[in-house]
N, C-alpha and C positions, 0 to 999 in steps of 0.2 A: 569515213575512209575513202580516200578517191583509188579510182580504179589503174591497176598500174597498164600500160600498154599494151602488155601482151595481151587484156582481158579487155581492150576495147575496142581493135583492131577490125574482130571480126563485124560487126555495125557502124562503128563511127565514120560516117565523111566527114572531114574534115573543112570541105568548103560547104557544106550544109551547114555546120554548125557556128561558122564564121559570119555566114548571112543571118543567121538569126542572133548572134554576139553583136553583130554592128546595130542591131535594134534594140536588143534588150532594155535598154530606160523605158522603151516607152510600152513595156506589158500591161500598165496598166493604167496606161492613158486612153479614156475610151473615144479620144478622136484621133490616134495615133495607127501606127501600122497593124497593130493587132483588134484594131476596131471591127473586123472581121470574124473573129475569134467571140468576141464581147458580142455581137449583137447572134451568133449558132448559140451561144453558152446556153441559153433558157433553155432551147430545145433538145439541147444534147442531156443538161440535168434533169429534165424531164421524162426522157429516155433512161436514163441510168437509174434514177431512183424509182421509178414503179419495176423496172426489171431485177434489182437488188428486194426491192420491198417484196415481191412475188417469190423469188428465189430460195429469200431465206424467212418469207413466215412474219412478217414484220407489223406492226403498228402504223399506217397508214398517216394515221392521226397525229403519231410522237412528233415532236419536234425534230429528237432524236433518236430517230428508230433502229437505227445498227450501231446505239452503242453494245461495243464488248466484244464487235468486228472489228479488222485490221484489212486496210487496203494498201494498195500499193499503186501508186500513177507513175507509169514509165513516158520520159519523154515531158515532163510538166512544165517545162518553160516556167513561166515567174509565178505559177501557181492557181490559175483560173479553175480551174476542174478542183484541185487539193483543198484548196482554202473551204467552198462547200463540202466538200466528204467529211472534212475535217467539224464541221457546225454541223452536219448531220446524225455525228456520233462517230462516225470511225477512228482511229488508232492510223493514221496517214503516216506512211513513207510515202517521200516522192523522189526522183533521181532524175538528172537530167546531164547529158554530155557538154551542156554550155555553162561556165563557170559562171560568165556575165548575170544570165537568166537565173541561177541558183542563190546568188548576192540579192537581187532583186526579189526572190520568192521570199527568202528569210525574212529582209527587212520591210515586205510589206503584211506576214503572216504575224510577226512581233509587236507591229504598231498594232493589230488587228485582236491581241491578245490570243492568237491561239499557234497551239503547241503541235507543230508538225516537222518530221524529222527529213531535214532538204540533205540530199547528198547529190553535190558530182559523180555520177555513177554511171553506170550501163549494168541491162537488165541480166547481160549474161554474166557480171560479174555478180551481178547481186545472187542468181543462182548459185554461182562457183560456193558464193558463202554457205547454202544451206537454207538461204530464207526464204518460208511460203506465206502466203498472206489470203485470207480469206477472199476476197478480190481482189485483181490483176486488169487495170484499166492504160489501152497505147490507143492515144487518140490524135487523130490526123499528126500522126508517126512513122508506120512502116511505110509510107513513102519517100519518107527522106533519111532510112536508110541504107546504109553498105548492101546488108543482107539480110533480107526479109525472113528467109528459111530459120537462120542463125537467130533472129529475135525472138520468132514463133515458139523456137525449141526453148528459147530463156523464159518466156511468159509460161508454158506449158510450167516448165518446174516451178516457177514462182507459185504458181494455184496450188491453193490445199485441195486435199481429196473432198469430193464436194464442192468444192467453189466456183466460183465463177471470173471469166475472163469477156473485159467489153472493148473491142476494138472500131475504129472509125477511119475512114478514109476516100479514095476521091475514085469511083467506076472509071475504067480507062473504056472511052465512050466519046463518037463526034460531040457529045450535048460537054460532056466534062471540058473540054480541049475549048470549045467555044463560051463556055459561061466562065470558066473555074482557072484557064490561062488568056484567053484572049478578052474577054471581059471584065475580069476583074483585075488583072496584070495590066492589059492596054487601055483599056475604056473607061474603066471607070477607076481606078489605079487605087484600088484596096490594097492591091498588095506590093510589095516591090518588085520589078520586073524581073525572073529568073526566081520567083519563093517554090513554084512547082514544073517540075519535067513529066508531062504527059507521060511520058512509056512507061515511067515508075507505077504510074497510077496498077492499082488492083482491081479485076473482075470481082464481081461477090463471089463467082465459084472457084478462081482461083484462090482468094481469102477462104473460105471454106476448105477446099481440098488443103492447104497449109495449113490448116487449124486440128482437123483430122489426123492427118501426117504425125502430129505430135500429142496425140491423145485428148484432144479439147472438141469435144463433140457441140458445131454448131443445134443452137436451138431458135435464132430468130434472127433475120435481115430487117430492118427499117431504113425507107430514105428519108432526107430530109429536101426539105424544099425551099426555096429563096422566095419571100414575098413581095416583089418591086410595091406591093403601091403601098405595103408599110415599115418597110425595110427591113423584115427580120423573115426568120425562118420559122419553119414548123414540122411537124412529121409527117411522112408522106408514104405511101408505096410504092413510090415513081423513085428507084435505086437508081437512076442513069446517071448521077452526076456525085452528090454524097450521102454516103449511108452507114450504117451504122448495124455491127453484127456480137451477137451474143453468143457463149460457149461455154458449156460445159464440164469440168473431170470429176469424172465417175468414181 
């Protein structure tokens, strides 16, 4: 079901989502614009899955250790985070406000043989519906969009009692503004010029106090860190530019 207007107003820009519909072909080219994306993904899933595995009691070992859980990826673009939860075990929704990027998640999750349920959607309409989902994951998300407050409140209802919510996004920080806009927008042109607005960026305690606010009780900050001399990332405790926070409902 796509999301009728009045229910995606309060989030959606609409020139956000235009800049990421003129790229969509290329999500899963990994020398393409989202080649960015592709080279954090190891240590975002890295992150996600020992924090799910510890959360809910899991098999370390399983291939598939949360099957007979149900996630939810808000914000999925063509599917890089979905397609592993999905080979994980989980029961994947994913929703995303770019139609472009939702065509492209289907038919690369189809060639791939696996069964995940893609909607053009927004997270507060998926609330409106009634749906909770064991995990609730918005990654490098609440920056691009409308209203951060408004998505916070839609993720909170999406969590079942008990579950968990993992969101990611960019420290508003000199170090973010000069690595994360001026060097990878100007310098070294990962991304397209204008993909991030500094001010959007989130403190971790302002992400915390929003998570609060709507009943999701932070339980862990992680940064992640850029390795120049092998070109990928890793986990860090250095939050100053992108990190990565966990939460709670009780």
């Amino acid at each position: 079901m796509k999301a009728t207007d009045e229910m995606v107003d309060a989030t959606v820009d609409s020139e956000e989502i235009a800049r990421f519909a003129a790229q969509a072909a290329s999500w899963w080219d990994l020398a393409g614009s989202f080649q960015p994306l592709h080279r954090l993904n190891p240590a975002r899933l890295q992150f996600i899955r020992d924090e799910l595995i510890t959360h809910f009691g899991r098999d370390p070992r399983s291939l598939t250790p949360f099957a007979g859980l149900s996630l939810c990826d808000i914000g999925c673009g063509g599917g890089l985070i979905a397609e592993p939860m999905a080979r994980l075990g989980f029961a994947v929704g994913a929703i995303d406000a770019d139609e472009e990027a939702i065509a492209v998640a289907r038919e690369h999750a189809a060639a791939g043989g696996l069964s995940i349920d893609y909607r053009c959607d927004t997270a507060e309409s998926l609330a409106q519906e009634g749906r909770q989902f064991d995990v609730v994951l918005a990654l490098e998300l609440i920056e691009h969009v409308a209203d951060p407050a408004v998505l916070l409140a839609a993720c909170a209802a999406l969590v079942k009692p008990g579950g968990i919510f993992i969101g990611a996004t960019l420290n508003r920080t000199p170090q973010s503004f000069a690595l994360a806009i001026v060097g990878a927008e100007y310098v070294m042109r990962w991304l397209p010029r204008g993909t991030h607005d500094w001010r959007r960026f989130l403190r971790p305690s302002e992400f915390a106090l929003g998570l609060r606010r709507v009943g999701l009780h932070p339980t862990r900050l992680k940064g992640l860190r850029y390795r120049l001399a092998t070109g990928d990332w890793m986990l860090s405790d250095d939050l100053s530019v992108n990190y990565l926070v966990t939460a709670v409902k009780r």
